[in-house]
C-alpha positions in Angstrom: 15.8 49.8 -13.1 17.0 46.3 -13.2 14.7 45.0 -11.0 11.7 46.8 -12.8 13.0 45.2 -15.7 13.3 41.5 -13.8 10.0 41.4 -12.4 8.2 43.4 -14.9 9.2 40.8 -17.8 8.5 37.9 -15.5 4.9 38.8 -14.9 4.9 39.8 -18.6 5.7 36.1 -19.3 3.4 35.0 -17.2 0.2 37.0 -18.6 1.3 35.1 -22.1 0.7 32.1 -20.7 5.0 31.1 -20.4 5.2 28.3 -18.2 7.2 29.4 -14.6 10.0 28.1 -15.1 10.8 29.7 -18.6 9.2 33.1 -17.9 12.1 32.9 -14.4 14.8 31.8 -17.0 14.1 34.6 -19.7 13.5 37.0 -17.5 16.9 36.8 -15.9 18.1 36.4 -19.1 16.8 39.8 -20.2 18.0 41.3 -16.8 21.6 40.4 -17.1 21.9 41.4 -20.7 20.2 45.1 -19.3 23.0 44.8 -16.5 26.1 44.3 -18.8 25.3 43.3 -22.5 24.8 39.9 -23.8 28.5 39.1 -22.2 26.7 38.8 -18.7 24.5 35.6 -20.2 28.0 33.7 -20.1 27.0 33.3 -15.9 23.8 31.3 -16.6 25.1 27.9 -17.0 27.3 27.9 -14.1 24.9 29.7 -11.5 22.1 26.7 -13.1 24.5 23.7 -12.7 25.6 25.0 -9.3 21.8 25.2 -8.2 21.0 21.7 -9.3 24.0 20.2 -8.5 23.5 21.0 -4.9 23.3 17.4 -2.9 20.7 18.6 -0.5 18.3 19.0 -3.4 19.3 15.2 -4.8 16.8 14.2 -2.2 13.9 15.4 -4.2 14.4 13.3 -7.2 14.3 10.4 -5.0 11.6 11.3 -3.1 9.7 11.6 -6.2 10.7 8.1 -7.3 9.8 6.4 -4.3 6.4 8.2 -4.5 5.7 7.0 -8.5 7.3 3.5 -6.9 4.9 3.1 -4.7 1.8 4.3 -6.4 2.7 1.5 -9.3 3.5 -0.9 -6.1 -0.4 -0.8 -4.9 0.7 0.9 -1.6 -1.8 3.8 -2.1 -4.6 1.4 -2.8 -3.6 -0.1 0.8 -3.2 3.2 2.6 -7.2 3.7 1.5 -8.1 -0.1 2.4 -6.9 1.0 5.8 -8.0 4.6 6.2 -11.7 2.8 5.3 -11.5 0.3 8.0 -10.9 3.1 10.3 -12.9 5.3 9.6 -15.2 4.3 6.5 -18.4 3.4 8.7 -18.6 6.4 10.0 -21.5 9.4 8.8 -19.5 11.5 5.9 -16.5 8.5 6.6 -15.9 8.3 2.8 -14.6 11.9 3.2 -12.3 11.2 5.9 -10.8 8.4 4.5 -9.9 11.0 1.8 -8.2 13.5 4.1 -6.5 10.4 6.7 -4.9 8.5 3.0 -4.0 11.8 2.1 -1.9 12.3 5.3 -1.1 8.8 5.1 0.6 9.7 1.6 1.7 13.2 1.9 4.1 11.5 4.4 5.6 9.5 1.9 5.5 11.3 -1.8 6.4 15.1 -0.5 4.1 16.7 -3.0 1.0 17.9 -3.3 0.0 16.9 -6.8 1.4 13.2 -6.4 -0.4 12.8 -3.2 -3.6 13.7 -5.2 -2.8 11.4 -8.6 -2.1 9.0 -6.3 -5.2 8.5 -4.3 -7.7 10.8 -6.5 -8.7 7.8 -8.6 -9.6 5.7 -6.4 -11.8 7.8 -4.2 -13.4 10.7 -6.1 -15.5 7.9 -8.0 -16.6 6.5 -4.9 -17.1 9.8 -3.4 -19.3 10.8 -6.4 -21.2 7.3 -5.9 -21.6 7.8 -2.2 -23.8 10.9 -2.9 -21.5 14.0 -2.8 -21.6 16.1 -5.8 -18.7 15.7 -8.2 -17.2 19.9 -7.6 -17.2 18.6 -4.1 -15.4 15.9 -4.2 -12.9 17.1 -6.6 -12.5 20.0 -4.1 -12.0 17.6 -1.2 -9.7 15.2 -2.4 -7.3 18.5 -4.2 -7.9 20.1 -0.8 -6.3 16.7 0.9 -3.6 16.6 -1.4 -1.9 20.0 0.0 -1.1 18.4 3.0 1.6 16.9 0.8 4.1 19.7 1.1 3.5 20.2 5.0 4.1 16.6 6.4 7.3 15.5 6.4 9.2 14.3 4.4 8.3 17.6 2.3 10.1 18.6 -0.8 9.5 22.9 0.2 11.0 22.3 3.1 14.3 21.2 1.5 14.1 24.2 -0.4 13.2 26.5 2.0 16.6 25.1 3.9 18.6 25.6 1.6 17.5 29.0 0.2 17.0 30.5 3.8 20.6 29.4 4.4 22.3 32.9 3.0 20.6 34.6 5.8 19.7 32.1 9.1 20.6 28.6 9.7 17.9 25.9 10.0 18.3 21.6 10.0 16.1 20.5 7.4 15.3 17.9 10.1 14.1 20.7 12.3 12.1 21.7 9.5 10.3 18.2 9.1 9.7 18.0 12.9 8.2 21.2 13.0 5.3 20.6 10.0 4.0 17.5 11.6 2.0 19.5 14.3 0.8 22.1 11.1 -0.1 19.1 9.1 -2.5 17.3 11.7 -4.1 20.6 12.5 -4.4 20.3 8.9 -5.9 17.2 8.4 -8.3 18.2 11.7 -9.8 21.9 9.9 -10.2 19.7 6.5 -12.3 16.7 8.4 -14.1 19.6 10.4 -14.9 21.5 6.6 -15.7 18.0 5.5 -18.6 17.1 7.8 -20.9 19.9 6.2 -20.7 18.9 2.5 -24.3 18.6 1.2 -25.1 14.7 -0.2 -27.4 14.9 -3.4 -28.4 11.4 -3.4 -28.9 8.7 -1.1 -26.7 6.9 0.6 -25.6 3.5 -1.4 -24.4 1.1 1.1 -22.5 -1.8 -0.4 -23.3 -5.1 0.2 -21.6 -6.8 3.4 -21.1 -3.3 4.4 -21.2 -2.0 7.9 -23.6 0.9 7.0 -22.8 4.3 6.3 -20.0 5.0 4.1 -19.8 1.1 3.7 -17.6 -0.6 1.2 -13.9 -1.2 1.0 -11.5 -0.6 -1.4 -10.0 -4.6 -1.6 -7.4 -5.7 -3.1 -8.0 -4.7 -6.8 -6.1 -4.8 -9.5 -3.0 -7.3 -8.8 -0.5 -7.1 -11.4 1.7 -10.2 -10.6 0.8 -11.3 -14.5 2.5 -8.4 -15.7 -0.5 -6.2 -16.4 -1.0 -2.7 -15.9 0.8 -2.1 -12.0 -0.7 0.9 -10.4 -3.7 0.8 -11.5 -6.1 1.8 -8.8 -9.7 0.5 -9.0 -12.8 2.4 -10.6 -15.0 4.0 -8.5 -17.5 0.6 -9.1 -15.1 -1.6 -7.9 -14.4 0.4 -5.1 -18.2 0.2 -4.0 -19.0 -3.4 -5.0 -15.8 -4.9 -2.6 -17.2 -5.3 1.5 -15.2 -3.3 4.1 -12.0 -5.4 5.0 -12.4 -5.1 8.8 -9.2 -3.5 10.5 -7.1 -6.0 11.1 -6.8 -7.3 7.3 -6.7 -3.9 5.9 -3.6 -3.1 8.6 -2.1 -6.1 7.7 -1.9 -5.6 4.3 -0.9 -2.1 4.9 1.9 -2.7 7.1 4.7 -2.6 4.3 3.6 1.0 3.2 3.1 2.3 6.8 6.7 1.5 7.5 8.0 3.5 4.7 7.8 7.2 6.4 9.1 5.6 9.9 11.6 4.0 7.7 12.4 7.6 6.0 11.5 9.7 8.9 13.4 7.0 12.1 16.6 7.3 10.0 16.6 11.1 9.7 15.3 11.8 13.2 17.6 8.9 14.8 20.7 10.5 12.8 21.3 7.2 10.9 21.0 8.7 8.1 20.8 12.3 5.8 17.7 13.5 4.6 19.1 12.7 1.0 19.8 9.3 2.0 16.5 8.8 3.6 15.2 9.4 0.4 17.5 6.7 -1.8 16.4 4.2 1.6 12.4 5.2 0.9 13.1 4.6 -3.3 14.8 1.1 -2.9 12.8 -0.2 -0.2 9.6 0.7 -2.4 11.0 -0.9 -5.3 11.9 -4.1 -2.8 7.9 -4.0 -1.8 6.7 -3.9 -4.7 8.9 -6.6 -6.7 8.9 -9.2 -4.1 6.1 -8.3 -1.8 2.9 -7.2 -3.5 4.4 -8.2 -6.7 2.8 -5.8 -8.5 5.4 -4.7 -10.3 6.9 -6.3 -13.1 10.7 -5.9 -14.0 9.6 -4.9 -17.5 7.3 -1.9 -16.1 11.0 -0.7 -14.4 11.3 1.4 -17.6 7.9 2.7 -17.3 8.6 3.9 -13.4 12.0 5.3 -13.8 10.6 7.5 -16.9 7.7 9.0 -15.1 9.8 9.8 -12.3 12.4 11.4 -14.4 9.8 13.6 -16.2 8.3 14.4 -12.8 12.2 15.2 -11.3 12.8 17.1 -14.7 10.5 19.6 -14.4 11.4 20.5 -10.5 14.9 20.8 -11.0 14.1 22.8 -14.1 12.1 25.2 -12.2 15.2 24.8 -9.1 18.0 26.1 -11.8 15.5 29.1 -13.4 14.9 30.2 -9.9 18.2 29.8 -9.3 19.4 32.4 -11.8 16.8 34.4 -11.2 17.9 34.7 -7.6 20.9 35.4 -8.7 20.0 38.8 -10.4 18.2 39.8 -7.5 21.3 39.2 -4.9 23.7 40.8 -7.4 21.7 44.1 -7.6 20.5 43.9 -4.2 17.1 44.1 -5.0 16.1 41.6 -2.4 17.6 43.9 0.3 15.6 47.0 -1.3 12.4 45.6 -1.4 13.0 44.9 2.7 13.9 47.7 3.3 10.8 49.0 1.7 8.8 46.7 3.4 9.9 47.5 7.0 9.4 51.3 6.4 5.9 51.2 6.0 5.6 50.1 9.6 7.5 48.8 12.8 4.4 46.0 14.3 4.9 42.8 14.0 1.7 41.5 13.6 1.2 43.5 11.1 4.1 42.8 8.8 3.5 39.0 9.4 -0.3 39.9 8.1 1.6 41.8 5.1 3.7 38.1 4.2 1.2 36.5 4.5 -0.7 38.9 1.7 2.1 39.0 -0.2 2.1 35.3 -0.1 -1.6 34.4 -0.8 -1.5 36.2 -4.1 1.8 34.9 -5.6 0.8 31.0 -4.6 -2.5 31.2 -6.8 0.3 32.2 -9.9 3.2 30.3 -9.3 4.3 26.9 -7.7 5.8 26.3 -4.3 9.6 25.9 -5.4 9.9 28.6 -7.7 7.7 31.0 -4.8 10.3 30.3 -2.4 13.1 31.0 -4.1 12.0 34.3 -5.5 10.4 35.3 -2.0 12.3 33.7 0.9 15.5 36.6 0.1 12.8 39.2 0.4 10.3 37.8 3.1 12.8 36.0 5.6 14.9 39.0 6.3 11.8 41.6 7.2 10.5 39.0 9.5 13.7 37.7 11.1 14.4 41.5 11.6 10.5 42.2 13.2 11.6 39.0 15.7 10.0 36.0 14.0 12.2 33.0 14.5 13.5 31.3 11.4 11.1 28.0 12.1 8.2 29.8 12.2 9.4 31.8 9.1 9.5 28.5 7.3 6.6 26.5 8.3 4.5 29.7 7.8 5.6 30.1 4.2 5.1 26.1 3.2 1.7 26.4 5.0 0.9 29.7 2.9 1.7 28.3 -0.4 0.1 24.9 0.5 -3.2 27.2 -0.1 -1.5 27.6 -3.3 -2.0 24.8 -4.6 -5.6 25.2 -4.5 -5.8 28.8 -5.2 -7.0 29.4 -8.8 -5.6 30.3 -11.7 -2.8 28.3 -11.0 -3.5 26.0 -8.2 -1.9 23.1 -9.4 -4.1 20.5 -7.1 -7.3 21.9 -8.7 -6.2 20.8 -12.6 -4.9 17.8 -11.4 -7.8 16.6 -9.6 -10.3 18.4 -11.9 -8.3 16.1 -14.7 -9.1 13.1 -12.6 -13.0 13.8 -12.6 -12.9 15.4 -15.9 -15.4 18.2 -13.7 -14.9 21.3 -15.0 -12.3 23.7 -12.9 -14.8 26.3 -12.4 -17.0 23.8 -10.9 -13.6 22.7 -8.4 -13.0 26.3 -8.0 -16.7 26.6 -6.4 -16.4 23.6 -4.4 -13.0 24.7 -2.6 -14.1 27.2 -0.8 -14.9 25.9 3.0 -11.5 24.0 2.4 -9.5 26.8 1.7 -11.4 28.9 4.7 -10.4 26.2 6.9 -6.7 26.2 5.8 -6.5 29.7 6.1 -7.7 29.7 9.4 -4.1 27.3 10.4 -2.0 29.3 8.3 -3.1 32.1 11.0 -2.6 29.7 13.4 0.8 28.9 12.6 1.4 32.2 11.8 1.3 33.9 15.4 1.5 30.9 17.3 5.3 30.0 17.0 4.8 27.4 19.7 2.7 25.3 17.0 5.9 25.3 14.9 9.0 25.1 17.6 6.8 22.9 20.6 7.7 19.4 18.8 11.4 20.1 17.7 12.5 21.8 20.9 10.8 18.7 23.1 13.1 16.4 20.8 16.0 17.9 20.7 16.2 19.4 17.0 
């Protein structure tokens, strides 16, 4: 009964348009005071401060701050210089520039959405200007931006570490190792989707360009005065500056590129914790940006630590809800039911993987990554470590699942931020996502019954 009344009343909330984190809150809330009267409610605040007090998780908020950091420090403007002077001059280069920045920043932000504010205004203008209709390049670049909770360092995968703890033990760096061979095959199916989009105008070649998708991003938009820092270039400026050539675009780049092996070599060398990898990647952003590019200002420190704090606000939120949420469904083993359940309607593997994967699909296009996993990893984990699926595999299949969740609709949260970015309409992103999402689905199979894809990389090193 409980857990008719727990899940009925969160997808209750849901359906009246709650946001997540509230309709997981409330929903417990209405569940523990069905268990044992409105005494019962007297558990929230400690299960909630336990949850976000955990100092595993203190790496996300720092991780997000690096990411806001560096978007306000011009890196992300620099990661696109150099992804154009690689592979800008190419036929349909503009579009892989899209998907190799968005790699370049997925493994520095570990989000999807901030991977996609970050680089989505500088290049769906210029898409659009390069000839590719705007529901494509909206598509594209929200498409790109999933990526950002596959390569390491990835915020789900903390979560999934911790959450997945209770029933089998996995390194969080084990987890990062293991999404970087996910996250290029990736990258490869989205440049591969990417070579078909239709053009609907000429070509426009800027001037000094190298043909093609010619035309650099520059260096726009220094902010050493004081002005507006992180303020990427319009789509105009984007087309009317000559490709860089590699060299000066790498150059200029160098500072940013070092930020994952910065993040990544401390983890992987054991110099330091994946939480304090993620304090190094915040100050060493903020050192960049002040006395490097010197685009930002000490008065715009106020402005940073704000949007990070919002952005950090609303994930921990949404960590603490989940939390006591989770907590109802250990306490009246519901989690163990619904496995149980789950196993009995048949024995073969490949089949119950296929049933995850169902069951996965459809609550991504509802609800965000975080709050997915901790409502699903107590059900899913232990029916698939039971059917003989290794807890790596477990992991990297769930973050690649509800990566595709971030561009499923109604909820995809990708697909509103970039839509906001090209002010297109979302049923007009919604068309466009299409050959993206069939080529992400085709590497979540991939991943799925291939466990090599997952454990090759970690077992060669040693994780």
């Amino acid at each position: 009964m409980i857990g008719g009344v727990l899940f009925g009343s969160f997808f209750v909330l849901l359906l009246l348009g709650v946001p997540v984190a509230f309709s997981l809150g409330v929903a417990a809330c209405i569940s523990l005071v069905a268990m044992g009267g409105f005494g019962e409610l007297s558990i929230v605040p400690n299960v909630f401060t336990a949850s976000v007090a955990s100092e595993t998780l203190l790496a996300i908020p720092f991780f997000i701050l690096a990411g806001v950091i560096m978007e306000y420090a011009g890196i992300s403007r620099r990661l696109v210089d150099l992804a154009h002077a690689c592979v800008g001059g190419r036929k349909h280069g503009l579009a892989i520039v899209v998907i190799v920045a968005a790699f370049f920043f997925s493994a520095i932000s570990g989000s999807g959405p901030a991977t996609v504010a970050a680089i989505g205004s500088i290049l769906i203008p210029a898409l659009i200007r390069h000839g590719y209709a705007a529901r494509h390049a909206t598509s594209l670049l929200a498409s790109a931006g999933s990526m950002g909770i596959i390569v390491p360092p990835s915020v789900a995968f903390i979560v999934f570490a911790v959450v997945v703890s209770d029933y089998a033990g996995v390194s969080i760096v084990r987890l990062f190792v293991a999404g970087i061979v996910p996250g290029i095959l990736l990258a490869v199916a989205l440049v591969a989707a990417s070579l078909f989009l239709p053009r609907t105008q000429p070509v426009k070649v800027a001037a000094g360009g190298s043909g093609g998708d010619a035309g650099g991003t520059g260096d726009h938009g220094g902010t050493a005065d004081g002005g507006d820092a992180g303020t990427p270039p319009s789509g105009e400026a984007l087309d009317a500056t000559a490709s860089q050539g590699f060299a000066a675009s790498f150059g200029k780049a160098i500072p940013g590129l070092l930020v994952p092996l910065i993040i990544l070599g401390g983890i992987y060398g054991g110099i330091v914790t994946p939480t304090e990898s993620a304090v190094v990647a915040a100050v060493y952003a903020l050192l960049v940006g002040l006395f490097v590019y010197r685009e930002i200002s000490p008065r715009q420190l106020y402005r940073i630590l704000v949007t990070a704090s919002a952005q950090s606000a609303v994930v921990m939120l949404i960590v603490g809800a989940a939390s006591v949420f989770a907590y109802v469904v250990t306490v009246n083993q519901i989690a163990e039911d619904l496995s149980d359940a789950l196993l009995g309607l048949t024995d073969n593997t490949v089949l119950i993987v296929l049933l995850a994967i169902v069951v996965l699909l459809i609550v991504g296009a509802f609800i965000d990554a975080v709050s997915a996993l901790y409502l699903f990893v107590p059900i899913i984990a232990p029916v698939l470590l039971e059917a003989g699926v290794d807890v790596t595999t477990i992991g990297v299949m769930m973050v690649v699942n509800l990566a595709l969740g971030l561009v499923t609709p109604p909820v995809g949260v990708n697909l509103f931020v970039a839509a906001g970015i090209a002010k297109v309409p979302l049923i007009e992103v919604v068309k466009g996502i299409r050959p993206f999402f069939a080529a992400g689905l085709i590497v979540l199979l991939l991943v799925s019954y291939v466990p090599q894809l997952s454990n090759w990389l970690p077992d060669l090193l040693g994780f």
